[in-house]
C-alpha positions in Angstrom: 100.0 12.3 -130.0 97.7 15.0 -130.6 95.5 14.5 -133.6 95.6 16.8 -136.5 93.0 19.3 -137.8 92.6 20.9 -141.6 90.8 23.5 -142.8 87.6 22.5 -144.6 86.0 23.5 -147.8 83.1 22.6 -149.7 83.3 21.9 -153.0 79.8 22.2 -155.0 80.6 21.3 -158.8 80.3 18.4 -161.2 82.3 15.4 -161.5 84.3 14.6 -164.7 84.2 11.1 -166.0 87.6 12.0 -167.5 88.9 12.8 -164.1 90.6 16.1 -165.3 88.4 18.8 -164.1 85.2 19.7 -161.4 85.6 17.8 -158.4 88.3 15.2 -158.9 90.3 18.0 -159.3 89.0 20.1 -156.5 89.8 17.5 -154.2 93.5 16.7 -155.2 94.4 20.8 -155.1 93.0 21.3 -151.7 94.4 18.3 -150.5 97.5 19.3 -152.1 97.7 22.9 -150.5 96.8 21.1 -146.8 92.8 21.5 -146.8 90.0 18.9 -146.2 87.3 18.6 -149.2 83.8 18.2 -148.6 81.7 17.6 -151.7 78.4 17.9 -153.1 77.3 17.1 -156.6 75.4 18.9 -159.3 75.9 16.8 -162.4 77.7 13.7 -163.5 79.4 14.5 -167.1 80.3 11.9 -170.2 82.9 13.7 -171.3 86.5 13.4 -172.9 89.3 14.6 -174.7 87.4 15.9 -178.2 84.1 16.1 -176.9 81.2 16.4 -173.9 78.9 13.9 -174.4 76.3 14.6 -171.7 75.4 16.3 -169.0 73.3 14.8 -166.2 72.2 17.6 -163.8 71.2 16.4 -160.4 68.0 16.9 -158.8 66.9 20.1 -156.7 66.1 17.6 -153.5 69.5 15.2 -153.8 71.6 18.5 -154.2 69.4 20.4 -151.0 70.3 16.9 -148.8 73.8 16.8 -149.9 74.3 20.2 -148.6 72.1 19.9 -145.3 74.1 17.0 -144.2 77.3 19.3 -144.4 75.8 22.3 -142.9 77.3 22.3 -139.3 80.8 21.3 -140.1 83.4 24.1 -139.6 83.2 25.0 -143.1 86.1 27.9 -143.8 85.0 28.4 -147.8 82.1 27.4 -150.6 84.0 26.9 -153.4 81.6 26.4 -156.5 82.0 25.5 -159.9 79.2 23.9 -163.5 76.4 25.1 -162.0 73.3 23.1 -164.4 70.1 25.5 -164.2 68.8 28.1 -161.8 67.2 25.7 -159.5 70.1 24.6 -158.4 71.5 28.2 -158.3 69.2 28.7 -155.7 69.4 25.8 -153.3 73.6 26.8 -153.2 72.5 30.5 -152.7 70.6 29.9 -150.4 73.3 27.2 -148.2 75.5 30.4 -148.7 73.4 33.0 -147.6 72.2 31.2 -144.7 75.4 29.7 -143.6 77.8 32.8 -144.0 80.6 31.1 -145.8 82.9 33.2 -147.8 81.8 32.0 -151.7 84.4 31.1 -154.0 82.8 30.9 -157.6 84.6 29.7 -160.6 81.6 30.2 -163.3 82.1 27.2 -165.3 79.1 28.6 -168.0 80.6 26.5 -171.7 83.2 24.4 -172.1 86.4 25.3 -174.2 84.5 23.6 -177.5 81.6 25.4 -177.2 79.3 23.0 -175.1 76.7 25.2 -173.1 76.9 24.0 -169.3 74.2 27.0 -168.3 71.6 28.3 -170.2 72.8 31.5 -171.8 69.0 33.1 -171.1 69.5 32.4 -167.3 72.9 34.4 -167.1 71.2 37.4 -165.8 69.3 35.4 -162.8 72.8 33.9 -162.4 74.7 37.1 -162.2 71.5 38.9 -159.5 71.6 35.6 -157.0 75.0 34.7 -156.6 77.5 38.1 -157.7 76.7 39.6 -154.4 78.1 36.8 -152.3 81.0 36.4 -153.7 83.9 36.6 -151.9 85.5 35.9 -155.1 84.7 35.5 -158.9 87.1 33.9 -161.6 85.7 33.8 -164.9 87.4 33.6 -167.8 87.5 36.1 -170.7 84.2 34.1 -172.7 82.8 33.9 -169.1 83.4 37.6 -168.6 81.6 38.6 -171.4 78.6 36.3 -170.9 78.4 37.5 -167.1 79.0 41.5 -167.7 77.7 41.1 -171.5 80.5 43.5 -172.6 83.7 43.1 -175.1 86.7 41.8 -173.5 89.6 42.2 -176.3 91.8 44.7 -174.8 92.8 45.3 -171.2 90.7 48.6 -170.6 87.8 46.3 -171.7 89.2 43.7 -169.3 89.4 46.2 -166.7 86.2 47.7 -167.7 84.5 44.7 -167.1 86.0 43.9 -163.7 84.7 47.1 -162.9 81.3 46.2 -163.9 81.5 42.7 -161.9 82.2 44.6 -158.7 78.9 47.2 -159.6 77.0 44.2 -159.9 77.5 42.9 -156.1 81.2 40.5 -156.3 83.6 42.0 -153.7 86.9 40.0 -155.5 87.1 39.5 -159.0 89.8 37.4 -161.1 89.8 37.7 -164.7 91.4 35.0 -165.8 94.0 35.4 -169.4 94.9 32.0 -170.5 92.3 31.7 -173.7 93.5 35.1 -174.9 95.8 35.5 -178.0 98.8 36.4 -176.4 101.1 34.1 -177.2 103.8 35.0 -174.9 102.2 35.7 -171.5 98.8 34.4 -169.7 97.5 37.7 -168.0 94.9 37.5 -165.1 93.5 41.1 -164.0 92.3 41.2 -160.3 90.3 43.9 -158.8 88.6 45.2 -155.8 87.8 48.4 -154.2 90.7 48.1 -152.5 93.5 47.1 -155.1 93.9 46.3 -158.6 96.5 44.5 -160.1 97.8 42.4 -163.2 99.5 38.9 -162.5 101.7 38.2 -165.5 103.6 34.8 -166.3 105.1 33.7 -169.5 103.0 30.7 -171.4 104.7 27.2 -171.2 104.0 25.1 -174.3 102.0 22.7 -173.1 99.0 20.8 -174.2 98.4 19.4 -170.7 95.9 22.1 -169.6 92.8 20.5 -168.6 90.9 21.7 -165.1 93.3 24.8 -164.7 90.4 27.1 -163.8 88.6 24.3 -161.4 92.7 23.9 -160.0 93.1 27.8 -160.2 89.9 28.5 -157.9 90.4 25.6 -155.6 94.3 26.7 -154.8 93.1 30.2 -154.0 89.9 28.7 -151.8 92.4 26.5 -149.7 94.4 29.7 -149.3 91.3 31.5 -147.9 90.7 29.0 -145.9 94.1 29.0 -144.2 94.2 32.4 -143.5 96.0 33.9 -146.5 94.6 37.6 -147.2 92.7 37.7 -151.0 95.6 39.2 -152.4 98.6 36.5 -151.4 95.5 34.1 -152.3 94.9 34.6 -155.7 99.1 35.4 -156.1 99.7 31.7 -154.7 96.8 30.7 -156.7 98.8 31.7 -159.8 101.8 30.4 -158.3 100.3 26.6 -158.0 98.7 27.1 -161.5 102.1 27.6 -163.2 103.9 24.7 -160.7 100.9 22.6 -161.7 101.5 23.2 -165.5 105.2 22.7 -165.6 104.5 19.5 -163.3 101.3 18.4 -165.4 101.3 14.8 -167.5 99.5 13.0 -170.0 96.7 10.7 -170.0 97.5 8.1 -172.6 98.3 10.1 -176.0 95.8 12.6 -175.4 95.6 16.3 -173.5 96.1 15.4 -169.3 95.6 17.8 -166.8 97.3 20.2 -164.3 99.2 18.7 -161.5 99.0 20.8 -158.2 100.7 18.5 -155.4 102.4 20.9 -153.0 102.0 24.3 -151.9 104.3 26.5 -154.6 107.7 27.2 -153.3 110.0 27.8 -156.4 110.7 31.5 -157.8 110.2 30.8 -161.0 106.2 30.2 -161.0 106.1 33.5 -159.3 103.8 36.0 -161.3 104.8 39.1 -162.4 102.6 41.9 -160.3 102.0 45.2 -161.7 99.7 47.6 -160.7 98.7 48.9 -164.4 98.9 46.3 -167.4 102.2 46.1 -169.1 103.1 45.5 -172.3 106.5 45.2 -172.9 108.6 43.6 -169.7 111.9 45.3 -168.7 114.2 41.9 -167.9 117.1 43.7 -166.7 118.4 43.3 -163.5 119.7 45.3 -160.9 123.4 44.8 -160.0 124.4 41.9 -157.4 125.5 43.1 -154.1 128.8 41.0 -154.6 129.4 37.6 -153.9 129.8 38.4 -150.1 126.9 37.4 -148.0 125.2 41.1 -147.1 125.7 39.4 -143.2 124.8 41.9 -140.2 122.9 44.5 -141.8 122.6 47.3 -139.2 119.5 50.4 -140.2 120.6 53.6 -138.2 119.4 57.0 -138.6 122.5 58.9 -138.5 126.0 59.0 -140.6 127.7 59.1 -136.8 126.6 55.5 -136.7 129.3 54.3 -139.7 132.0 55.6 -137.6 131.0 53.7 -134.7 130.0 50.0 -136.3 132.1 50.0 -139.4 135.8 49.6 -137.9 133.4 46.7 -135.7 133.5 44.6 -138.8 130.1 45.8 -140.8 130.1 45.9 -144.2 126.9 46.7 -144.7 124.5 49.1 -143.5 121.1 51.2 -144.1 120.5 55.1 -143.4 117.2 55.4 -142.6 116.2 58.9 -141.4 112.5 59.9 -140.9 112.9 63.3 -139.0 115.5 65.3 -141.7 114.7 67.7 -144.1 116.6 69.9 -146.5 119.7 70.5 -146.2 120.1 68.8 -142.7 118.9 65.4 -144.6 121.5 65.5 -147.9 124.6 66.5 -145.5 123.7 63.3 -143.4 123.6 61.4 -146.7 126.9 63.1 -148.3 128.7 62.6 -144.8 127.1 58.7 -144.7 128.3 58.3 -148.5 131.8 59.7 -147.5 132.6 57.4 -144.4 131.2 54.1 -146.5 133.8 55.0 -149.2 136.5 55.1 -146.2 135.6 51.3 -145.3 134.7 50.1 -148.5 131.1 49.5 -146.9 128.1 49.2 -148.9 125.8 51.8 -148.1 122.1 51.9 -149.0 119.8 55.2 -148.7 116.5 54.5 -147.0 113.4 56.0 -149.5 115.9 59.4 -150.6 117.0 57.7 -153.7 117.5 60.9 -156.1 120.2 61.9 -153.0 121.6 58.4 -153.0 122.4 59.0 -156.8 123.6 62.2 -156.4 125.9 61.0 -153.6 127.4 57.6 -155.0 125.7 55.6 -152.5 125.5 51.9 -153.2 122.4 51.1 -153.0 118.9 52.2 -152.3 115.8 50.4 -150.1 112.3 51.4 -150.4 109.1 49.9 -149.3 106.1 48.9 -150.9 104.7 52.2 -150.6 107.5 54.0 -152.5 107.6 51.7 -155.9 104.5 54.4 -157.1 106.4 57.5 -156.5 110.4 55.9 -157.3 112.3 56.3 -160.4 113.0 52.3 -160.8 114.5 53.0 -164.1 117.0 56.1 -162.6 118.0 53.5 -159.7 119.1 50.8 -162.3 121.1 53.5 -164.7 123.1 55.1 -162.2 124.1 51.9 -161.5 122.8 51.6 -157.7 121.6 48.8 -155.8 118.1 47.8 -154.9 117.1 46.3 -151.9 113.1 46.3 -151.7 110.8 45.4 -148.8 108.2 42.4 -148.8 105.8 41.2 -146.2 103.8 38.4 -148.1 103.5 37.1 -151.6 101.8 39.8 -152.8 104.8 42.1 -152.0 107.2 39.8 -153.1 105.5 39.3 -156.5 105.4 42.9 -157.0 109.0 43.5 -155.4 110.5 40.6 -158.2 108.8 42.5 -161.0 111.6 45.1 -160.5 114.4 42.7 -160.2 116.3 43.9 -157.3 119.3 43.3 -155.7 117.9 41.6 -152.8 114.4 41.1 -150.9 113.8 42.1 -147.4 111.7 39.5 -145.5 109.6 40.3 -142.3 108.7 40.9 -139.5 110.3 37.7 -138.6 109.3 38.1 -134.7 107.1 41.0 -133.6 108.8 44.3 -133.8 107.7 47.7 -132.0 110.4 49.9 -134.1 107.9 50.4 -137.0 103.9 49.7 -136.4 102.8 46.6 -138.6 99.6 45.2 -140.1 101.4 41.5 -140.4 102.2 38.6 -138.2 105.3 37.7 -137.4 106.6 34.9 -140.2 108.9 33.1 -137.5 111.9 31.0 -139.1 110.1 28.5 -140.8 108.4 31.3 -143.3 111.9 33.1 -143.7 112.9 29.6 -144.7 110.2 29.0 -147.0 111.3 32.5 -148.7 114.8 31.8 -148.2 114.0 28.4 -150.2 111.4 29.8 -153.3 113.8 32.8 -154.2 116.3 33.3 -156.2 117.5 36.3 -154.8 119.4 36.8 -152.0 116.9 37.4 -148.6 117.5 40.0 -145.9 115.5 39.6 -142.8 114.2 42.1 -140.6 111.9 42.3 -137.3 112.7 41.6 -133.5 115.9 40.0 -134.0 117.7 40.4 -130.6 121.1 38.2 -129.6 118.8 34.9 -128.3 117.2 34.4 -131.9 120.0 35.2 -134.2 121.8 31.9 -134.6 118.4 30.4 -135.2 117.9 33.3 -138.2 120.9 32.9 -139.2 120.4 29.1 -139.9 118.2 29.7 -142.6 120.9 30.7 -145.0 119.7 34.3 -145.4 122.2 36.8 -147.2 121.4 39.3 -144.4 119.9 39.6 -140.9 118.7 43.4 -140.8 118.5 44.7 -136.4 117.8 48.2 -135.3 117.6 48.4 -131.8 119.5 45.5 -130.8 122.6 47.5 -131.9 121.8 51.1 -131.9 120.1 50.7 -127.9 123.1 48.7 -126.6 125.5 50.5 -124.4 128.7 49.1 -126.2 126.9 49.0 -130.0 130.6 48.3 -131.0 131.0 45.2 -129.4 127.4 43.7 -129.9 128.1 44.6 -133.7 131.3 42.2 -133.4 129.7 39.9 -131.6 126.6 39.2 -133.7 129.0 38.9 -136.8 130.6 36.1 -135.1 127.2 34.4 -134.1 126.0 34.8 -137.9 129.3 33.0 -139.0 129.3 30.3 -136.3 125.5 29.6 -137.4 126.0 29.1 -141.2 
């Protein structure tokens, strides 16, 4: 039997003689999401529920050995936490630099009563040494303001600051919500040149909080570290924060900390994603697509296509059309609308969604890419459908945000219809999603006749195929035929 190997990360942080935060638990969260922890110490704390008694840095030379006997392991991410004084921030600075590691920092400046872990006239050195090689900073909203030295009450300040973090050399930043005053939701902001984005999730009343931002940082880090881009990270970071708090426990009468023991794989500690901060959440849903399984779920690019596949047994089916314009494009979607009615078949409109409410359709899909420019609200009044693509955990938090009628999964296998940035998920992924949801899951990419049973396994609403159908030379029959596989699979 072939021995198994884990991702490894380094934890540099302090232990907690409480065992609820700093390394303890580091450790159990990377273990927990399928990583191997190295450690190396900068302080041993007397600490415990009401109070921190001491704190014992550890020498510049113990913590320099510590790290040099790690060095040349396969280390995937630095994941840092209390730092004590600036000597030590330079020793780990310096293993970072030198090494290359992607840095994970969780500043861990005070603690929650007040106790100063860093010296508030070192911040500055701090911020200069260690911001610009971050991979990933996420501080709190006290720890915000100490690193940026700006107000952090309302999200433009938020924001603002963020802003500021990424000026000052951090390529990632999390700003983490849960000490604001919101009493309703814990808000975290995330920003980068490339994105920015507000995870949202409502607040569970819980005193059973301790080590969420060591947990928080450490669940993202093991994501890293497996290959997870930063934006699923930090989404599945939030995901195993809020599985962690509803699965946390007590330690004797007093507070006990988060408990992160699996990767997260239930819909409901999914964040809310929204690309500009939100006040006031819209909970209504989109309209069911029936009780009947969505089943073979065809995506042709011309109305001639119902008249050919419906009479086969379809009953539902996508019009996707990339080279119409003008009047060309709403006749195809009027005829499409017309022979749907005829079979009772429900119909969804690729992207043209003010046509598909101007026609009756059923239902409308759009990508990723068109939830900037789409009317959501218009969708949901004219009492359409929505059916909305996802890739990855980042595009599934954003696509659950809206509520839809169903979530498209893929590429399951590698697909040359459509030219993708993302691997293949294979069945065991489309199970995971399949699993975690709690809508019903459509899945799409390079599903030919040889891997549909296995697809169909999974217990998907909906197996979505393009070319299998539409380049067969009886499309009829292979449509009748892959119905039967999908109901001789379930």
């Amino acid at each position: 039997m072939l021995s198994k190997s884990k991702n490894i990360i380094l934890t540099i942080a302090a232990s907690d003689s409480l065992g609820m935060a700093g390394i303890s638990v580091d450790v159990k969260t990377q273990q927990a999401m399928g990583a191997h922890s190295l450690m190396a110490v900068t302080a041993n704390t007397a600490q415990n529920n009401y109070e921190v008694l001491s704190i014992n840095p550890v020498d510049v030379i113990p913590l320099k050995e510590q790290l040099q006997a790690l060095k040349d392991l396969p280390i995937s991410v630095v994941k840092v936490g209390m730092i004590c004084n600036i000597e030590q921030v330079r020793v780990i600075a310096n293993f970072v630099s030198t090494t290359g590691v992607p840095l994970v920092l969780d500043p861990v400046l005070n603690s929650s009563s007040g106790f100063e872990f860093f010296k508030t006239k070192d911040i500055a050195a701090y911020v200069d040494i260690l911001l610009p090689l971050c991979e990933l900073i996420t501080p709190n909203l006290m720890e915000t303001s100490l690193l940026t030295r700006l107000s952090v009450s309302t999200p433009e300040e938020i924001e603002l600051a963020a802003e500021s973090m990424l000026l000052l050399g951090a390529r990632n930043i999390l700003v983490k919500g849960g000490h604001s005053e919101d009493e309703d939701y814990c808000r975290d902001y995330f920003a980068s040149d490339e994105k920015c984005f507000w995870l949202s999730s409502k607040r569970q009343l819980t005193k059973n909080t301790r080590g969420t931002g060591c947990a928080l940082a450490s669940a993202i880090a093991s994501c890293l570290a497996g290959g997870f881009s930063i934006y699923d990270a930090v989404v599945i970071g939030k995901m195993a924060i809020n599985q962690g708090i509803r699965e946390s426990y007590s330690v004797a009468e007093g507070k006990g900390p988060v408990s992160i023991t699996r990767f997260p794989d239930d819909c409901v500690d999914l964040p809310r994603l929204t690309t500009s901060f939100v006040d006031v959440f819209n909970e209504e849903k989109f309209l069911p697509c029936d009780s009947i399984p969505l089943s073979l779920y065809p995506v042709v690019d011309r109305a001639i296509w119902l008249k050919k596949l419906l009479p086969a047994g379809v009953t539902t089916i996508q019009l996707r059309m990339k080279d119409l314009r003008g009047e060309l494009l709403e006749n195809e979607i009027k005829k499409a609308v017309e022979i749907a009615r005829q079979y009772s078949c429900r119909l969804f409109i690729n992207d043209y969604w003010q046509l598909a409410i101007k026609y009756g359709a059923y239902g409308v899909h759009l990508g990723q890419e068109d939830l900037e420019t789409a009317d959501i609200n218009a969708i949901r009044e004219a009492g359409l459908r929505l059916g909305l693509s996802s890739h990855c955990h980042f595009e599934v938090a954003r696509a659950s945000y809206h509520k839809p009628s169903y979530i498209a999964c893929g590429p399951v296998y590698h697909t040359d219809t459509k030219k993708m940035p993302w691997i293949p998920q294979g069945v065991s992924r489309l199970s995971y999603w399949v699993d975690a949801l709690d809508y019903p899951v459509v899945a799409i990419g390079g599903i030919n006749q040889q891997r549909i049973s296995s697809v169909a396994q999974t217990g998907v609403s909906g197996i979505a195929m393009i070319t299998a159908i539409t380049d067969s030379s009886e499309p009829e029959n292979t449509a009748s035929q892959f119905i039967e596989l999908i109901n001789t699979s379930k």
